[in-house]
DSSP file (Angstrom, degrees, kcal/mol; ACC not computed):
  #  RESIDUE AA STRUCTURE BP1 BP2  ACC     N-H-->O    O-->H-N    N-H-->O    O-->H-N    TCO  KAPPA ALPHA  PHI   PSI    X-CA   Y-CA   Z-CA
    1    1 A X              0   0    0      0, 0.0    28,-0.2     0, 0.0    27,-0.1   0.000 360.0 360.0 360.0 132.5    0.0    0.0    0.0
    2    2 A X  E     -a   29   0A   0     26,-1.2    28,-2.4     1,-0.1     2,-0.4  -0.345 360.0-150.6 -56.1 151.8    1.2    3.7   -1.0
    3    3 A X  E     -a   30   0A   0     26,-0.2     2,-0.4     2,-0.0    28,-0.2  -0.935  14.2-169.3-108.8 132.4    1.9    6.0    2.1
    4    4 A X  E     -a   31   0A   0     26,-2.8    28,-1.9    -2,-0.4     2,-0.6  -0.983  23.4-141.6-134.4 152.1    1.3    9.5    1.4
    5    5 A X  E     -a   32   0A   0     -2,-0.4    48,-1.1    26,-0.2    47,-1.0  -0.862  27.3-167.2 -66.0  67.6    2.3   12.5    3.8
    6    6 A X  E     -b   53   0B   0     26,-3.0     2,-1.0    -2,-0.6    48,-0.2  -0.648   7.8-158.1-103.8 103.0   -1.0   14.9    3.2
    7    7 A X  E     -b   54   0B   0     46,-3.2    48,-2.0    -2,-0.9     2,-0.7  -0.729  10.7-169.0 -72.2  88.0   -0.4   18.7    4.7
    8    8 A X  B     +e   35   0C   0     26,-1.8    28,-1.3    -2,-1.0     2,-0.3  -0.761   9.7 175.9 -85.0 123.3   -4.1   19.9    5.1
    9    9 A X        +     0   0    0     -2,-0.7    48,-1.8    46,-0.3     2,-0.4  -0.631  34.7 101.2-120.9  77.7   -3.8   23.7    5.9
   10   10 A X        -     0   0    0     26,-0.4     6,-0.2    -2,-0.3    50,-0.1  -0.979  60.9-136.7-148.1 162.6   -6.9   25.3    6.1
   11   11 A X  S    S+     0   0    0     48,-0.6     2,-0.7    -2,-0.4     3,-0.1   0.192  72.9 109.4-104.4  40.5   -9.0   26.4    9.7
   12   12 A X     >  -     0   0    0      1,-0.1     4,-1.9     2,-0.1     5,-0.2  -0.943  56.5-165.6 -96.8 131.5  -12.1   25.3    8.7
   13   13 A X  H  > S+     0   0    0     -2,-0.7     4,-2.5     2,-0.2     3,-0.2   0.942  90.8  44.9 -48.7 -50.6  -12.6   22.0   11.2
   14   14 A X  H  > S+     0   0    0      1,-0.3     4,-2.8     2,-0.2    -1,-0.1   0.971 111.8  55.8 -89.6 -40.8  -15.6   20.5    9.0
   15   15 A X  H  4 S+     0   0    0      2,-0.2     4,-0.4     1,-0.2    -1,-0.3   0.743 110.8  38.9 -15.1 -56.8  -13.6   21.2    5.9
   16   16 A X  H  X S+     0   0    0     -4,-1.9     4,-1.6    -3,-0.2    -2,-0.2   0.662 112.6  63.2 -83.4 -27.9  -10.6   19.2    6.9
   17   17 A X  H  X S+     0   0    0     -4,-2.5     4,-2.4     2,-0.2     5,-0.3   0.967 107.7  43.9 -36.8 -75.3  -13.3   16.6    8.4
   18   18 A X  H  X S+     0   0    0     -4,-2.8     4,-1.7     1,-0.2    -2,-0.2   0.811 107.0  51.3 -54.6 -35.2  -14.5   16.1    4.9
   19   19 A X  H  > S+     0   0    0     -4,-0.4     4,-2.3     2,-0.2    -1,-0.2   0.822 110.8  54.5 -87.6 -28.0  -11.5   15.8    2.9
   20   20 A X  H  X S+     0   0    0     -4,-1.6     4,-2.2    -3,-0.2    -2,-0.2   0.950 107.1  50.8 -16.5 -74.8  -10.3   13.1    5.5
   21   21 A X  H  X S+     0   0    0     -4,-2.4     4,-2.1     1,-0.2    -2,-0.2   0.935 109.9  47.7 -41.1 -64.7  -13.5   11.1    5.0
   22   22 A X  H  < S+     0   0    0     -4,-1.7     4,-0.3    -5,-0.3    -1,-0.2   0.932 113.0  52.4 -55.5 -50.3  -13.2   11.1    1.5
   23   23 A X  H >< S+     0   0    0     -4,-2.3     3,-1.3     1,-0.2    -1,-0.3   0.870  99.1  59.1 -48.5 -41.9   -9.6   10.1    1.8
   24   24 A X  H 3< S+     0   0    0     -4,-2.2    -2,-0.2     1,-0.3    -1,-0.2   0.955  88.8  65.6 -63.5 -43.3   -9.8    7.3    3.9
   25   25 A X  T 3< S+     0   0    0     -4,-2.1    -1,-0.3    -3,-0.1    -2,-0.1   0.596  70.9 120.3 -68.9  -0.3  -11.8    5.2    2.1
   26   26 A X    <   -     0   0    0     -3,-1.3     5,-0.1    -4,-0.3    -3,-0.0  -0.168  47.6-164.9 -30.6 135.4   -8.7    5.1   -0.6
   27   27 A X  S    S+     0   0    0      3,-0.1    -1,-0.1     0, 0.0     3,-0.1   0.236  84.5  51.9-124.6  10.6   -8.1    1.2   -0.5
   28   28 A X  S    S+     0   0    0      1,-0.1   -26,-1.2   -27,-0.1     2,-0.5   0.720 107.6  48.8 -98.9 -46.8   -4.6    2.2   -2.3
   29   29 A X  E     -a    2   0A   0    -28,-0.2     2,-0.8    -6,-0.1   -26,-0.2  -0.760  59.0-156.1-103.6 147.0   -3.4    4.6   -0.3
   30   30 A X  E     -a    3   0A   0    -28,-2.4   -26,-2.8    -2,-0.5     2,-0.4  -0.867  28.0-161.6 -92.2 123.3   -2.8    5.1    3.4
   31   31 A X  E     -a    4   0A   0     -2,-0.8     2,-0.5   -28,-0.2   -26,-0.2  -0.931   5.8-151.2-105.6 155.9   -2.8    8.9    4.1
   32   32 A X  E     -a    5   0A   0    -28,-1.9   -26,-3.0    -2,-0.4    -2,-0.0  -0.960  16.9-133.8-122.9 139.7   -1.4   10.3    7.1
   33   33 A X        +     0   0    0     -2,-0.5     2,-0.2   -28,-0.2    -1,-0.2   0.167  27.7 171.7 -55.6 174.3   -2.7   13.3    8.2
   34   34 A X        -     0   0    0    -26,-0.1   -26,-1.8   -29,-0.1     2,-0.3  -0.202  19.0-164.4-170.5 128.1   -1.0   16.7    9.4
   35   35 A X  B     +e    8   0C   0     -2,-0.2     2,-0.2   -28,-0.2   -26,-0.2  -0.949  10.9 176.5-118.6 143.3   -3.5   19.5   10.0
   36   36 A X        -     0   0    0    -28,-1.3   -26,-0.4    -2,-0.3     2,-0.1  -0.898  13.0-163.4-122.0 152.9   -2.3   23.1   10.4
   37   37 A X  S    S+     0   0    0     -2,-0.2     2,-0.3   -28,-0.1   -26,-0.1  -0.403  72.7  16.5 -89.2  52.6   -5.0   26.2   10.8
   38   38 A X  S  > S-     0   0    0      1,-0.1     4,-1.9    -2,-0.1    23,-0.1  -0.862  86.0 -98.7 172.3 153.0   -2.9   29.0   10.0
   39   39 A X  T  4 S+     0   0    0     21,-0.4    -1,-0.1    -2,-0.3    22,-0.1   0.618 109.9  68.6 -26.6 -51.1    0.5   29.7    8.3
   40   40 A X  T >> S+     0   0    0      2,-0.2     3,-1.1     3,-0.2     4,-0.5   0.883 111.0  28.6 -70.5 -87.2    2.4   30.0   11.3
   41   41 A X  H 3> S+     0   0    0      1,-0.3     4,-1.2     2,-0.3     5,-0.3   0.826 115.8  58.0 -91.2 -25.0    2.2   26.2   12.4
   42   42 A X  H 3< S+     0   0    0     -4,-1.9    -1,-0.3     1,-0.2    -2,-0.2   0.435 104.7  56.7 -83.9  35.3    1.8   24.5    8.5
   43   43 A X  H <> S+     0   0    0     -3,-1.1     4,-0.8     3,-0.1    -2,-0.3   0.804 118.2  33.3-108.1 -58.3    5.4   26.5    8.1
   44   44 A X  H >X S+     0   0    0     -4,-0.5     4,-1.0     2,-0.2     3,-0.7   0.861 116.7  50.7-131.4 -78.3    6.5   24.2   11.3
   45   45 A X  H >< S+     0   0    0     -4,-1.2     3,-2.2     2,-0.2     4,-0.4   0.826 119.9  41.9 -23.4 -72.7    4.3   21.1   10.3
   46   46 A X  H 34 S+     0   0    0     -5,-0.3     5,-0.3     1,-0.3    -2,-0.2   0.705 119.5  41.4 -74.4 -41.9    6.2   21.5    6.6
   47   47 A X  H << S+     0   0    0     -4,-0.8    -1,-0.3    -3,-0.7    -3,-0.2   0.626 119.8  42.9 -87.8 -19.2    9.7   22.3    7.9
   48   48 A X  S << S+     0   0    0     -3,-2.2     2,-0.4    -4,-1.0    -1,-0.3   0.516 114.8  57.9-109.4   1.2    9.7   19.6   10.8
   49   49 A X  S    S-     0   0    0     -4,-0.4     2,-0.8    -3,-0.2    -1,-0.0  -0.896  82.5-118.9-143.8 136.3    8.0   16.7    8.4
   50   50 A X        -     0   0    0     -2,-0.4     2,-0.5    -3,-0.0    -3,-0.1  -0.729  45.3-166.2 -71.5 111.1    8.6   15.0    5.4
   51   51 A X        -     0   0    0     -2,-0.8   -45,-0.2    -5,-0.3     3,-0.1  -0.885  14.4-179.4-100.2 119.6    4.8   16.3    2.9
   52   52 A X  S    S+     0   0    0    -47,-1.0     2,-0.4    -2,-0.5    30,-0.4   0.898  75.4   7.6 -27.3 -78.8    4.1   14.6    0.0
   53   53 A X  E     -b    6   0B   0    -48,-1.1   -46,-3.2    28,-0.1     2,-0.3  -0.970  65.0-158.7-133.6 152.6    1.5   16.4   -0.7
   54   54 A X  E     -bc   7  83B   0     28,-3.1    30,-2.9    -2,-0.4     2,-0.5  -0.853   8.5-156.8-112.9 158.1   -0.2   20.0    1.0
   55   55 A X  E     - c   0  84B   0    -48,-2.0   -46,-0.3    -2,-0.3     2,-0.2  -0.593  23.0-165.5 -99.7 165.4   -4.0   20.8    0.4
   56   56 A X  E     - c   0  85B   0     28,-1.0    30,-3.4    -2,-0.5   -46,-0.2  -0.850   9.3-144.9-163.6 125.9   -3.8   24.7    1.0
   57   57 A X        -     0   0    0    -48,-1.8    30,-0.2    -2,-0.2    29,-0.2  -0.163  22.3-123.8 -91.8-175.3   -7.2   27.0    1.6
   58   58 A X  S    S+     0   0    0      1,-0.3     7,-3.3    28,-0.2     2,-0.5   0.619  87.5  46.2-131.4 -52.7   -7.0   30.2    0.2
   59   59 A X        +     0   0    0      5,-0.2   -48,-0.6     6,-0.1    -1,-0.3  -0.809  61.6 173.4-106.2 166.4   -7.8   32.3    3.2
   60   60 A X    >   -     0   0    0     -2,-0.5     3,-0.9     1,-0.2   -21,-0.4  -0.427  43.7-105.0-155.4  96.4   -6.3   31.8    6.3
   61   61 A X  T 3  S+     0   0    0      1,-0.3    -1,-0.2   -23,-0.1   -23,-0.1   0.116 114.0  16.9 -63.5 -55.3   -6.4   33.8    9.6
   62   62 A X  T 3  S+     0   0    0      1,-0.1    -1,-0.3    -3,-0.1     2,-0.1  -0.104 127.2  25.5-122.1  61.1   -3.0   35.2    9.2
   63   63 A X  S <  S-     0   0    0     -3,-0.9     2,-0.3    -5,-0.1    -1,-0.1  -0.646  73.0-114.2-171.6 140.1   -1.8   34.9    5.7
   64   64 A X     >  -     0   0    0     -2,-0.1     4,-3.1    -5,-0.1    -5,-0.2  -0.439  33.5-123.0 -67.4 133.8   -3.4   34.6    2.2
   65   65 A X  T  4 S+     0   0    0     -7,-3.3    -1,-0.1    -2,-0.3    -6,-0.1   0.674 108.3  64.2 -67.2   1.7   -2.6   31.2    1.0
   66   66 A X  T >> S+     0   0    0     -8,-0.2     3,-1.8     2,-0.2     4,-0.8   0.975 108.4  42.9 -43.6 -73.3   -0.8   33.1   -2.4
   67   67 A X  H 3> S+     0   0    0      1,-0.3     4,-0.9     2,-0.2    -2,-0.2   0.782 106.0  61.4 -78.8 -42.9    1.6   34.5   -0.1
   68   68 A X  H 3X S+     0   0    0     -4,-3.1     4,-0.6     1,-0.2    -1,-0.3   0.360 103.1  55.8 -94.7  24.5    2.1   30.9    2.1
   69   69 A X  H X> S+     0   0    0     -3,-1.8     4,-1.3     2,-0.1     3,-0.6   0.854 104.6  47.1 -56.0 -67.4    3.4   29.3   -1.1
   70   70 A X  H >< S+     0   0    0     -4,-0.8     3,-2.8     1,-0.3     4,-0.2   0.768 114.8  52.6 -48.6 -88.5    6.0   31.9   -1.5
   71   71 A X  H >< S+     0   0    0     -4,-0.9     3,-1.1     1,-0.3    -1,-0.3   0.407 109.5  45.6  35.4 -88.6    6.7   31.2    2.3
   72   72 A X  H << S+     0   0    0     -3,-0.6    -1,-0.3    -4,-0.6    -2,-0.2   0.515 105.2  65.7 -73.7 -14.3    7.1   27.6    2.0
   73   73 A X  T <<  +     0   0    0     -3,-2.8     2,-1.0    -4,-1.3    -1,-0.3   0.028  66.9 124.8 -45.1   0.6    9.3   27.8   -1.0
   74   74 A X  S <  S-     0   0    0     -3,-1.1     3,-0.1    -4,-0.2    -4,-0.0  -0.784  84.9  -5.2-109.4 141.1   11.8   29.3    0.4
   75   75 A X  S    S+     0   0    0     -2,-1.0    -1,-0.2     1,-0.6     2,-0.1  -0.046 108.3 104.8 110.0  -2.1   15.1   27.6    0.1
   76   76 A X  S    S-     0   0    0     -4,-0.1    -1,-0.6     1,-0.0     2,-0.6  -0.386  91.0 -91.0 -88.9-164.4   13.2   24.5   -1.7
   77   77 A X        -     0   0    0     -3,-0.1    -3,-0.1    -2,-0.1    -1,-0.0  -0.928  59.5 -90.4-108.2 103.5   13.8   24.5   -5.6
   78   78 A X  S    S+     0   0    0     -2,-0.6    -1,-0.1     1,-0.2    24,-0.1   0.235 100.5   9.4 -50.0 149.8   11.0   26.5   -7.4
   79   79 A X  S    S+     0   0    0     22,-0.1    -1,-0.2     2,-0.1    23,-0.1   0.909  95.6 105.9  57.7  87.2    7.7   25.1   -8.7
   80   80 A X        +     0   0    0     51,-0.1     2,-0.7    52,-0.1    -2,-0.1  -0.050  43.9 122.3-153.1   2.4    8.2   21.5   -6.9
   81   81 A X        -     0   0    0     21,-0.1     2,-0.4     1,-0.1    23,-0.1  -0.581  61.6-142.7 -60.2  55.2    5.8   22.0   -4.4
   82   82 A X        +     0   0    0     -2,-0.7   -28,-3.1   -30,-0.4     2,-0.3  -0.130  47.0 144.0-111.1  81.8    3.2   19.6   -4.4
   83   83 A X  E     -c   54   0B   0     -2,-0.4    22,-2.3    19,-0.3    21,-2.2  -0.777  32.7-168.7-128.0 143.9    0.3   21.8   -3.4
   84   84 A X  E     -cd  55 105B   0    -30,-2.9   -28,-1.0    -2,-0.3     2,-0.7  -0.975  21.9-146.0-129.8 152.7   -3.3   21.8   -4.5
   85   85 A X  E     -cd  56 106B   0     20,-3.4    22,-2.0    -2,-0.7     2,-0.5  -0.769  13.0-163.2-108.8 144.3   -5.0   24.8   -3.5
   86   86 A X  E     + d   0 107B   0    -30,-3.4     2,-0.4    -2,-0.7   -28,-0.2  -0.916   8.5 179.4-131.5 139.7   -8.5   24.9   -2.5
   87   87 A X  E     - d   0 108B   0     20,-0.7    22,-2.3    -2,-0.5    23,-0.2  -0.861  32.1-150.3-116.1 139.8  -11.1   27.5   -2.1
   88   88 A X  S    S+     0   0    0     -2,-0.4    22,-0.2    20,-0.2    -1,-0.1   0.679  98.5  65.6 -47.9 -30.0  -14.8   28.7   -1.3
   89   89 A X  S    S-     0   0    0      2,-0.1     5,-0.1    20,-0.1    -1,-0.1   0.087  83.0-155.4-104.1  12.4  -14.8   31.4   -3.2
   90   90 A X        +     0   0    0     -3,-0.2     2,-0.5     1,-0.2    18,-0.1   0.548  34.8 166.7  48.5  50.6  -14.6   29.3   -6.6
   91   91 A X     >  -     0   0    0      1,-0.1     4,-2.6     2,-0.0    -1,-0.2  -0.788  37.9-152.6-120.4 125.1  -13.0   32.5   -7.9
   92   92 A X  H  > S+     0   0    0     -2,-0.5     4,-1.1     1,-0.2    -1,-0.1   0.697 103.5  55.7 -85.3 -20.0  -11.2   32.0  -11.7
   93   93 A X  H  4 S+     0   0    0      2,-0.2    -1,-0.2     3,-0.1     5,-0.1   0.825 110.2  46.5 -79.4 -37.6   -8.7   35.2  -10.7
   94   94 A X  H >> S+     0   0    0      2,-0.2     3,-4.7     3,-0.1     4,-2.2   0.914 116.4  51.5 -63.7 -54.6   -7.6   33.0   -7.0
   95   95 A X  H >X S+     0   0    0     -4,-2.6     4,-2.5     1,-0.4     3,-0.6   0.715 110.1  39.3 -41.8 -66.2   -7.2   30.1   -9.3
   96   96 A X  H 3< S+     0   0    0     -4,-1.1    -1,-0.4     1,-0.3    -2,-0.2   0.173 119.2  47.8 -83.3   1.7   -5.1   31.4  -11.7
   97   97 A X  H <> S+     0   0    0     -3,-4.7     4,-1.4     3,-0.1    -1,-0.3   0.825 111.7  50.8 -99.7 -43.8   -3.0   33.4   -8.9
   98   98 A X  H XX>S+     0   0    0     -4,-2.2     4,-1.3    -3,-0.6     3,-0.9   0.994 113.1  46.5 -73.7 -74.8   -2.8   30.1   -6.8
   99   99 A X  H ><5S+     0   0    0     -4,-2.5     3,-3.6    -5,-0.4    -3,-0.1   0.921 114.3  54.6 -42.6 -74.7   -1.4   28.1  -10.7
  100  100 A X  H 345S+     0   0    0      1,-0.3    -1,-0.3     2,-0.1    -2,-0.2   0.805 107.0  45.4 -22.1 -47.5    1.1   31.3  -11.0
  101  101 A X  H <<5S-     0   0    0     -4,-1.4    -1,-0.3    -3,-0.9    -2,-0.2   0.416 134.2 -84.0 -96.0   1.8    2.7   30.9   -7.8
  102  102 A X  T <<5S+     0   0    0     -3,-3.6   -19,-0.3    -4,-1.3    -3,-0.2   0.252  76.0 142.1 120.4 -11.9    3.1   27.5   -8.1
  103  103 A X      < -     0   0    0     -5,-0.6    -1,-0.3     1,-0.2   -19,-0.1  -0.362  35.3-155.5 -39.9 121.1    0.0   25.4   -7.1
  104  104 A X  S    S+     0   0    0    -21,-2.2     2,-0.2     1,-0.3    -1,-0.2   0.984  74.8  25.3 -89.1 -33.6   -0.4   22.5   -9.5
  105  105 A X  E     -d   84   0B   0    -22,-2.3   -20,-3.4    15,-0.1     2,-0.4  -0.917  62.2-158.6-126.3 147.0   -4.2   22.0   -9.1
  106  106 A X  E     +d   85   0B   0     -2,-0.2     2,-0.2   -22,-0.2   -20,-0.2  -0.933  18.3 174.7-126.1 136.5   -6.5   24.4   -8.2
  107  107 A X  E     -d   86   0B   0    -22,-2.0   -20,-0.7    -2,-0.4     2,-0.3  -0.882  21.9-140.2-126.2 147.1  -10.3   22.7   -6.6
  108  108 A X  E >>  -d   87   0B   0     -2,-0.2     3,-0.6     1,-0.2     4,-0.5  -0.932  15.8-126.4-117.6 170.0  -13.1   24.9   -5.2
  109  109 A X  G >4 S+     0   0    0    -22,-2.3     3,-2.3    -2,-0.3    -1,-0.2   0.931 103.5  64.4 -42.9 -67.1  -14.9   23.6   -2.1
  110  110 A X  G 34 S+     0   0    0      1,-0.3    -1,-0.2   -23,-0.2   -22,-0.1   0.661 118.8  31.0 -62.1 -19.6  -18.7   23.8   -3.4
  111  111 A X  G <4 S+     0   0    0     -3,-0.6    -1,-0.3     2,-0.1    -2,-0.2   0.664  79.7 128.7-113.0  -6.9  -17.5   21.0   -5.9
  112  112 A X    <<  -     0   0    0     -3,-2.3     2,-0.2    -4,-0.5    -3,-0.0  -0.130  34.3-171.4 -52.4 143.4  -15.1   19.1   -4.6
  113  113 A X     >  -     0   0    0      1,-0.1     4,-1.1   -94,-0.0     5,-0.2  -0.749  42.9-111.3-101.5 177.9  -15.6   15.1   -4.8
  114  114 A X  H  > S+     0   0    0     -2,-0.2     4,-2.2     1,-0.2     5,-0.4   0.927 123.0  50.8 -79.7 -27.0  -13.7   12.2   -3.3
  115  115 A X  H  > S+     0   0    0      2,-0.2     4,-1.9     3,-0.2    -1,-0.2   0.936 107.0  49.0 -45.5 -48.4  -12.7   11.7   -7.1
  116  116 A X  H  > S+     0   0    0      1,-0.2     4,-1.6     2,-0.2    -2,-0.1   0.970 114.4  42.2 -87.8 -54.9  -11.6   15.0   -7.8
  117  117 A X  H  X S+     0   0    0     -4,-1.1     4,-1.7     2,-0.2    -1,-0.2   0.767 113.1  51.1 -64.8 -21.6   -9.2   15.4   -4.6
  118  118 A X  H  X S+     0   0    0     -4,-2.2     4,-1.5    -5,-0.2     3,-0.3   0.896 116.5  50.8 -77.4 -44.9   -7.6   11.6   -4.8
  119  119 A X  H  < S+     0   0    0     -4,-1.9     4,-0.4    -5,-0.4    -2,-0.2   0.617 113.7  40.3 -49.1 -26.7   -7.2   13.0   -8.5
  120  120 A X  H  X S+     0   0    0     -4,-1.6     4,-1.2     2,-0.2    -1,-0.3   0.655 106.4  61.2 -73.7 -41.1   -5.6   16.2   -7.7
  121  121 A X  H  X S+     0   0    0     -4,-1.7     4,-1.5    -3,-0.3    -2,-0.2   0.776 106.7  41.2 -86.7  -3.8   -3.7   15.1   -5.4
  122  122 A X  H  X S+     0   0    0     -4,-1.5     4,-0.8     2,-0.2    -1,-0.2   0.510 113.0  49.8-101.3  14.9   -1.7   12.7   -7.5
  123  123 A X  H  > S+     0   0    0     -4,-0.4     4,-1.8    -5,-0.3     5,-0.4   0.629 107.4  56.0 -91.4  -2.7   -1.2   14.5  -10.4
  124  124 A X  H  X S+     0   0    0     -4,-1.2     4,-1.9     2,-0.2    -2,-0.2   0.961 108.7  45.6 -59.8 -37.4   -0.2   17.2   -8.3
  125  125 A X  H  X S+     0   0    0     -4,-1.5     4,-2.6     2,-0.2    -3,-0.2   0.853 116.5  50.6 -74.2 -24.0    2.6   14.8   -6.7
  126  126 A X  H  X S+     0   0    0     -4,-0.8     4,-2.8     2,-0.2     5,-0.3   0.986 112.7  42.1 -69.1 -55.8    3.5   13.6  -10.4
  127  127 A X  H  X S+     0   0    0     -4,-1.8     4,-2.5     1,-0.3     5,-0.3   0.912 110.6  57.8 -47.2 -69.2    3.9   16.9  -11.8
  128  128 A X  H  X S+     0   0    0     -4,-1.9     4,-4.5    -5,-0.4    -1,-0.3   0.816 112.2  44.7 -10.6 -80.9    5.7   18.0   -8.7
  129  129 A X  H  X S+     0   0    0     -4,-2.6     4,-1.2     1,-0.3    -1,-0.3   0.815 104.2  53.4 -37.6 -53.4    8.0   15.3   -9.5
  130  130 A X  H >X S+     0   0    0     -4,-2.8     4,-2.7    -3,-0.2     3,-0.7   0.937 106.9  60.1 -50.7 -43.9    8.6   15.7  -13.1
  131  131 A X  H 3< S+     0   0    0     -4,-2.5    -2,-0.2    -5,-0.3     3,-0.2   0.990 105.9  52.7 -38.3 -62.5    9.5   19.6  -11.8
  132  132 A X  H 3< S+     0   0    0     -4,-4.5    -1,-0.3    -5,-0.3    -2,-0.2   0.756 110.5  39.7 -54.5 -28.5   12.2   17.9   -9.7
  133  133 A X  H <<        0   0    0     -4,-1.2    -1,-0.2    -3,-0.7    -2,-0.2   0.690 360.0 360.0 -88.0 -20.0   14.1   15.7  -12.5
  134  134 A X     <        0   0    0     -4,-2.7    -1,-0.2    -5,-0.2    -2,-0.1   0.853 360.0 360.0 -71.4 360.0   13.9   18.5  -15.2
């Protein structure tokens, strides 16, 4: 069975509840968990932990999740991050700031399925990967 390393960073509770759920019933992969709500500790979670992949919310109490790419990027090798970013606000100007700054898949809440997040997150971890060998 795959292990993946999943960094959820967003502070809604029932949010990170749901993408759990959906995950778990994966009968190919085992995720492990991390939850951060804020910037602050998923910069600590990120820096103390080997991630596979991070789920990233878009707001967050004290930093926009734009900004806690740049953040977590620093000193790693640009656009190898293996982040999908996720929203409420289902907003095609977040998306497209979130893909700029280095998010490989962008999801909004109001749609998400358990399809669409195991799907996101491993082509985020391929792409990710391909970043790293080129």
């Amino acid at each position: 069975m795959i292990e993946i390393n999943l960094l959820i960073i967003d502070d809604n509770e029932d949010d990170r509840t749901v993408y759990k759920r959906y995950l778990k019933k994966n009968n190919q992969v085992n995720f492990n968990f991390l939850d951060a709500i804020n910037g602050e500790e998923a910069i600590q979670l990120f820096e103390n932990n080997e991630i596979d992949c991070i789920l990233l919310d878009h707001l967050l109490p004290d930093i926009d999740g734009v900004d806690l790419i740049e953040k977590l990027e620093k000193g790693k090798i640009s656009n190898t991050l293996p982040i999908v970013a996720i929203t409420g606000e289902g907003n095609e100007e977040i998306a497209a700031k979130f893909i700029k700054n280095g998010a490989k898949e962008y999801l909004s809440k109001s749609k998400i399925s358990k399809e669409g997040l195991i799907r996101a997150i491993f082509n985020t971890i391929s792409i990710s990967k391909l970043n790293l060998k080129i």
